[in-house]
C-alpha positions as CSV (number, residue, x, y, z in Angstrom):
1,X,12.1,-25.5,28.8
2,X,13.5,-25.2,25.1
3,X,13.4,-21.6,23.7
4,X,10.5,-20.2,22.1
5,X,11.0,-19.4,18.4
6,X,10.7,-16.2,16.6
7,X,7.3,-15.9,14.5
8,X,7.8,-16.9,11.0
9,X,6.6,-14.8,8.6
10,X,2.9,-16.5,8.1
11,X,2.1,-17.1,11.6
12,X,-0.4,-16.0,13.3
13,X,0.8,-12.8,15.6
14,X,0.7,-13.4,19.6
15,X,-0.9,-10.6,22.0
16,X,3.1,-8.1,22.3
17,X,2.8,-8.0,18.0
18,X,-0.7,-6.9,18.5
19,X,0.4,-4.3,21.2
20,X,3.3,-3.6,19.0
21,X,1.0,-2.4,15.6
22,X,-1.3,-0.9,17.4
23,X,1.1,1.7,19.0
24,X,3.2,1.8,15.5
25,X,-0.1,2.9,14.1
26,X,-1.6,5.0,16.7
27,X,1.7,6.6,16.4
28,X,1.8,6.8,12.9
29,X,-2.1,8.4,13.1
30,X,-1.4,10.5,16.0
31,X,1.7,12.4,13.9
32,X,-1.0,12.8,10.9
33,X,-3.9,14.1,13.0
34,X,-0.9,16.9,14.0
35,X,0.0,17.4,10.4
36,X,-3.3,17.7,9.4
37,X,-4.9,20.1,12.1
38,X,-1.5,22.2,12.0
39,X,-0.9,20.8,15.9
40,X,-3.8,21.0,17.7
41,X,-4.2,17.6,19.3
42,X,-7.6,18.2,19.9
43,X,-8.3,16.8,23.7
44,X,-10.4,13.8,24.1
45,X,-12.0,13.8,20.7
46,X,-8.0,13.5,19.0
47,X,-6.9,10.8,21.5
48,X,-10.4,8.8,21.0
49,X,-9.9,9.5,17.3
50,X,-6.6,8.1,16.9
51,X,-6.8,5.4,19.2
52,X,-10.0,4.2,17.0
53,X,-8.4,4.3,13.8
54,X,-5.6,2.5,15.0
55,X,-7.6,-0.5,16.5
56,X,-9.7,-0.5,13.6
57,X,-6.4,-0.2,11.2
58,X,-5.0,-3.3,13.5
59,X,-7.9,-5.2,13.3
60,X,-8.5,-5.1,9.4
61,X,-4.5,-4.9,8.7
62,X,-4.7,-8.9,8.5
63,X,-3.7,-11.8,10.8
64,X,-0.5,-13.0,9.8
65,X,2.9,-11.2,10.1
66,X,4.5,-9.4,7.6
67,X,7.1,-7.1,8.8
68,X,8.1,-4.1,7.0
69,X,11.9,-2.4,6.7
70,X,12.7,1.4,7.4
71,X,15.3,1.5,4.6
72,X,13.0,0.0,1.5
73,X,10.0,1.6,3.1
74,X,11.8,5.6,2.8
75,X,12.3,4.4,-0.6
76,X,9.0,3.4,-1.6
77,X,7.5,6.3,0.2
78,X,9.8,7.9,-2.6
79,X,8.8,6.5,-5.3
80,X,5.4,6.8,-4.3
81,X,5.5,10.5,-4.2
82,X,7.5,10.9,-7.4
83,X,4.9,8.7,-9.1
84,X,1.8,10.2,-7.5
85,X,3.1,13.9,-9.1
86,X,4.0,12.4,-12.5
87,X,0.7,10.8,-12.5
88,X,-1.5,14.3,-11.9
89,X,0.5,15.4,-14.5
90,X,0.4,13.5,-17.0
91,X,-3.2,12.6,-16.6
92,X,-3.8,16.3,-16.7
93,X,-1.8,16.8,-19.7
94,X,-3.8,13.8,-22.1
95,X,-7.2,15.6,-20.6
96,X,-6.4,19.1,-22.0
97,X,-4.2,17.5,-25.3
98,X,-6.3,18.3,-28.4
99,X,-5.6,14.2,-29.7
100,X,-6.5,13.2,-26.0
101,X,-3.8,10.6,-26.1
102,X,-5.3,8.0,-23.9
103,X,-5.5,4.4,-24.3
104,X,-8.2,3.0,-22.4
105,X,-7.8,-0.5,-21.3
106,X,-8.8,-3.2,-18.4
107,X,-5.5,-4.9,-17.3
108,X,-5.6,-8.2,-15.4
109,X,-2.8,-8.3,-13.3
110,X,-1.5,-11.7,-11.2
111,X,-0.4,-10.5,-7.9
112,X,2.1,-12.6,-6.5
113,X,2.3,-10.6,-3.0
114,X,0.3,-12.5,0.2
115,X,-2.5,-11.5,1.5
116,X,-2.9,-9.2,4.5
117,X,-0.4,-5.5,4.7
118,X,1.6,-6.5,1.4
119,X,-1.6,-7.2,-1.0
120,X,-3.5,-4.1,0.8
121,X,-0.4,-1.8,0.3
122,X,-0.1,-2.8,-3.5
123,X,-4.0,-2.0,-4.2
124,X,-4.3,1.0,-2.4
125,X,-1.0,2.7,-4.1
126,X,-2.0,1.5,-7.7
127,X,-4.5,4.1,-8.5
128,X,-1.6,7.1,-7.8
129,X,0.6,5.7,-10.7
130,X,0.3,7.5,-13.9
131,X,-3.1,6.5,-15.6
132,X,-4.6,3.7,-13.2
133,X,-7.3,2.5,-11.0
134,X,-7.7,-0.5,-9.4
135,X,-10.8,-1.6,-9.7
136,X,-11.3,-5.3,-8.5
137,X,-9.1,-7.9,-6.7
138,X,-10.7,-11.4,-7.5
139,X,-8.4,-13.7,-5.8
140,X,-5.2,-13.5,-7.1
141,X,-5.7,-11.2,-9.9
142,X,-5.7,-7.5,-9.7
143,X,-8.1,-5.9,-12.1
144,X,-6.7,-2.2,-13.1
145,X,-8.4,0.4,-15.3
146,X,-5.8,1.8,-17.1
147,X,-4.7,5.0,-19.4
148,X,-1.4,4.0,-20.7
149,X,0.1,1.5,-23.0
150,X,3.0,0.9,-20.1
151,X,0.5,0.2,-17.0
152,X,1.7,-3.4,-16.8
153,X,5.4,-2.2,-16.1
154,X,4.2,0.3,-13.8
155,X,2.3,-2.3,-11.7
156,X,4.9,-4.9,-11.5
157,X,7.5,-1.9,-10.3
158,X,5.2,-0.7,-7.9
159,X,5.0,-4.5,-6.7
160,X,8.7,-5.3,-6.7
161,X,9.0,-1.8,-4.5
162,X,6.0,-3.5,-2.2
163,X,7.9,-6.2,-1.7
164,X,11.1,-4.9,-1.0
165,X,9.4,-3.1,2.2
166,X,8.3,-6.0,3.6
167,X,11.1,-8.0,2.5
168,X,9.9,-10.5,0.0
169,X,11.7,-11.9,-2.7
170,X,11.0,-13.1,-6.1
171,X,7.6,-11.6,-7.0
172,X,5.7,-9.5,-9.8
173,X,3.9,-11.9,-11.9
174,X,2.2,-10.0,-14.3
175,X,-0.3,-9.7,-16.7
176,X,-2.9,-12.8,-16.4
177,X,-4.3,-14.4,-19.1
């Protein structure tokens, strides 16, 4: 009997990487629950708690694999903070500016990422950069309400940093047409 293969990145996920994200992210949910109730676990209501957002979070994460890395995802989480601060600042400085500089636009933005954890990840971060809000994803294009002339760069750094935690080369598309 010949050896059986590591998954691919693609492939559909056997039972043990099942088991294996749901006890990353009933971890993951278990140390937020602490954080957020100051330690108190909370008895049966935590544990049932947790253990439902983490099925739920498993079964709408996606079905293919896409596995993330420690290093780029310490960076990202970062970046993310650093951008999420600069962002309530600077949206709270061109609300009280007397010129209110803002420059309202729609950006439509070609997401090169896959579907499933990567795509997810890049959406839900985009609305804590600096003046954005995504607002649709129709297919392959991200559509982002935006308060700054320099959104596009934003999103296609936020991207690249998306794909560096789950190790995938060669994206950030850009603006679509």
């Amino acid at each position: 009997m010949a050896p059986r293969a590591a998954p691919d990145r693609g492939l559909r996920p056997g039972p043990a990487v099942w088991l294996g994200r749901f006890l990353r992210a009933a971890a993951v949910l278990l140390l937020l629950w602490l954080i957020l109730a100051e330690g108190a676990f909370g008895g049966v209501l935590g544990a049932a708690t947790v253990l439902a957002a983490a099925g739920v979070g498993v079964y709408f994460a996606g079905r293919r694999i896409h596995p993330w890395y420690p290093l780029p995802a310490l960076r990202f989480a970062g970046f993310f903070l650093v951008r999420s601060l600069i962002g309530a600042v600077d949206v709270g400085y061109r609300a009280v500016h007397p010129r209110m500089p803002i420059h309202c636009h729609w950006l439509r933005y070609a997401v090169s990422l896959p579907g499933g954890e990567p795509r997810v990840a890049l959406v839900a971060a985009v609305s804590l950069l600096p003046g954005t809000l995504a607002a649709d994803l129709r297919g392959d294009i991200l559509v982002v309400h935006a308060i700054t002339p320099q959104a596009e760069d934003e999103v296609a750094a936020l991207e690249r940093r998306v794909a560096a935690v789950y190790g995938l080369s060669g994206t950030a598309s850009g603006a679509a047409a």
